[in-house]
N, C-alpha and C positions, 0 to 999 in steps of 0.2 A: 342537756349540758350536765358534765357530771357533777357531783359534791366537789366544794372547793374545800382543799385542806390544807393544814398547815403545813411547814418548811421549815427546815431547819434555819435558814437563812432569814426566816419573819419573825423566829418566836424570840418573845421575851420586846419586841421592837414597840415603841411607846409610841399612838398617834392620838394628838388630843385634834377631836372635831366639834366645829363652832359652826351650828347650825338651828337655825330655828323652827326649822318646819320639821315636824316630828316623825313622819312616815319617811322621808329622804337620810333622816339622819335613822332611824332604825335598820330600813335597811343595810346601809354602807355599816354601822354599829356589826351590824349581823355577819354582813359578808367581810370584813375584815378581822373580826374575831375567830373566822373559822379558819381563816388564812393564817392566827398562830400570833396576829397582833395583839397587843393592852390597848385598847380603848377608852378612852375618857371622853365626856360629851360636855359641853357646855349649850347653852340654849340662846343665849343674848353676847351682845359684844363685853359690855361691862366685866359679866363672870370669866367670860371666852379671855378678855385681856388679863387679868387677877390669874385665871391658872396656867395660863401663858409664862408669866412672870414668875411665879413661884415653882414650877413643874420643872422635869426636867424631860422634854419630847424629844422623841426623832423627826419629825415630822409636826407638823399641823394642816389639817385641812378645811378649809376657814370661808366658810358664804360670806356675801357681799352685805346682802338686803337682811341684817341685824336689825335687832330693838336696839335700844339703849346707849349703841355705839356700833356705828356703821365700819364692815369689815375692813376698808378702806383704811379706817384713821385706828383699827388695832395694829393693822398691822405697821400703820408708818410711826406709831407708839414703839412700836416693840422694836425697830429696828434701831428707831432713836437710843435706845432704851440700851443698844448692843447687842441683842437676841441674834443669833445668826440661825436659829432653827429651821429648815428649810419649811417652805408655802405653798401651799397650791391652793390658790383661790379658784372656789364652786360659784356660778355664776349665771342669772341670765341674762345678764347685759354681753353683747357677741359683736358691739362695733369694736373699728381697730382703736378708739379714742379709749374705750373703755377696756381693753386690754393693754394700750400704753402706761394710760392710770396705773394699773394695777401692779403693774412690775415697776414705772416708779415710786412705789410708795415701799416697794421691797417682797411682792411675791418671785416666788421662782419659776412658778408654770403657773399655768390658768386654762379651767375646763371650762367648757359652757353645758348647764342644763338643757336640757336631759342627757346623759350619758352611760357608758355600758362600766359594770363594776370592776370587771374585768383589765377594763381602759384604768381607772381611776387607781387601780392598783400595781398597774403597771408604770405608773407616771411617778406614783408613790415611792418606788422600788429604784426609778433612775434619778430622782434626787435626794435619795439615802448615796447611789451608788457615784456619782459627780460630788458627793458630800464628804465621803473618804478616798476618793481616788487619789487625790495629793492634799494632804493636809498640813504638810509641815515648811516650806519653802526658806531656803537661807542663802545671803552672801557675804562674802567677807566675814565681819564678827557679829553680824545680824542674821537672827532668823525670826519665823513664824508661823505660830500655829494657828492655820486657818480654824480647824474644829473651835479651840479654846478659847479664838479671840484675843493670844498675848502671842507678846515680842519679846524678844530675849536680847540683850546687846551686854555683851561684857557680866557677865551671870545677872544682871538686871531684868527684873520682871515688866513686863510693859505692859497694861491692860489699853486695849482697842475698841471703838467701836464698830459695829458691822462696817458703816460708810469709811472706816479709817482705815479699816484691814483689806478690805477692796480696794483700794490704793495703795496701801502698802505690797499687797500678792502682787500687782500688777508690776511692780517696781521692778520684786525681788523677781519675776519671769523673765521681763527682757534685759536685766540686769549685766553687764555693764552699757548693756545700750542706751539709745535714749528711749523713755517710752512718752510718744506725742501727746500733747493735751487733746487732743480727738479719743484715743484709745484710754487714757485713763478716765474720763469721761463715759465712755459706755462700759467701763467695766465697774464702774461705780454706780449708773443710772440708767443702765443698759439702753434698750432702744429708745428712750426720751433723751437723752444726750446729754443731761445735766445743763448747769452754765458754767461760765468760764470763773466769775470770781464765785460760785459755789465752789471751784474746783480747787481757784488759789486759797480758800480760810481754811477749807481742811486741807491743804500741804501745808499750812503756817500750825495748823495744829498739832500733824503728826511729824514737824520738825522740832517743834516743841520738846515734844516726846522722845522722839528715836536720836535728835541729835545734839538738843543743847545741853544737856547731861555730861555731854562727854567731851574731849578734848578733839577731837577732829570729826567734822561735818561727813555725812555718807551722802545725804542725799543736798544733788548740783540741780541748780536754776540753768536749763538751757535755752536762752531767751528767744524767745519766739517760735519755740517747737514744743517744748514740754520739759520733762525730769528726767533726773538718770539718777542712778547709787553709782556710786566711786568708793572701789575699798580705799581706809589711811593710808598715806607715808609708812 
């Protein structure tokens, strides 16, 4: 196979990896450094969450079976937290239970060990690239920036959290339709479905935000299907 080299398209790209097994993590260290990445390593969950929080990544690539704090609850930390950095959980757990978990707690893809590095950096690459394909979404006098995690309404700043902004994107897409409490629900907690009053405290929260501020309501209760945005009068 030939030497892997860097791209214009990797260099400079930030992935912090949280893994403890140390020959798994040098390799991948090795093969995406030469591909043109910054690499950072952490070795336990504990550090792995700490420079999560303080860093600023494109990416993380984050094992499951940690010391100190299992990858599981950094990551449902971090998204709590508003982190929208994208995830790919390393893993040897391969049932579907355990890849449900995984993306509900907030990864974006999930590999199972053993794997080809080749794979690992190609998966890497399509959610950088799903990461900026549409980042800014607006209707009426609302918009939002997926990457930044804020809302704009009326030159007002609106800070989101992950779970907020996935409900909100999903608004402003089918906008002025309705979008069903089925579909905001997976695009919130993807293939685990969420629950239904999981679903109505964050719309009470991000009406909070986006709408009692101001003098006319965007987003309508359509009862017994789901929400919609309605531009004002």
């Amino acid at each position: 196979m030939p030497e892997a080299s860097p791209t214009h398209s990797t260099r400079g790209l930030r992935v912090l990896l949280v893994e403890d097994q140390r020959d798994i993590a040098a390799n991948i260290w090795d093969f995406l450094e030469r591909r043109g990445y910054e690499v950072d390593h952490c070795g336990d969950g504990a550090a792995g969450l700490q420079r999560a929080m303080q860093g600023r990544f494109d990416a993380i690539v984050l094992d499951l079976g940690l010391p100190r704090l299992d990858g599981l609850d950094l990551c449902k930390r971090l998204r709590e937290a508003g982190h929208g950095v994208p995830v790919l959980m390393l893993t040897a757990r391969d049932t579907l239970e355990d890849k449900l978990r995984g993306f509900a707690e907030g990864a974006d893809d999930y590999m199972v060990k053993p794997f080809a590095m080749r794979e690992l950096e190609a998966r890497i690459r399509a959610l950088l690239r799903a990461r900026h394909a549409c980042t800014v979404l607006s209707f009426g006098p609302l918009s939002y920036d997926a990457e930044q995690l804020v809302a704009f309404r009326e030159n007002r700043r609106i800070e989101l959290t992950r779970l907020q902004g996935l409900l909100l994107a999903a608004l402003l897409r089918d906008a002025p339709r309705v979008t069903s409490h089925e579909r905001l629900m997976a695009a919130a907690w993807g293939l685990s479905g969420g629950e239904s009053g999981a679903l109505h405290t964050q719309m009470y929260e991000i009406r909070q935000l986006v709408d009692k501020p101001f003098a006319h309501p965007l987003i309508r209760t359509v009862r017994g299907l789901g929400y919609r945005l309605l531009a004002p009068p």
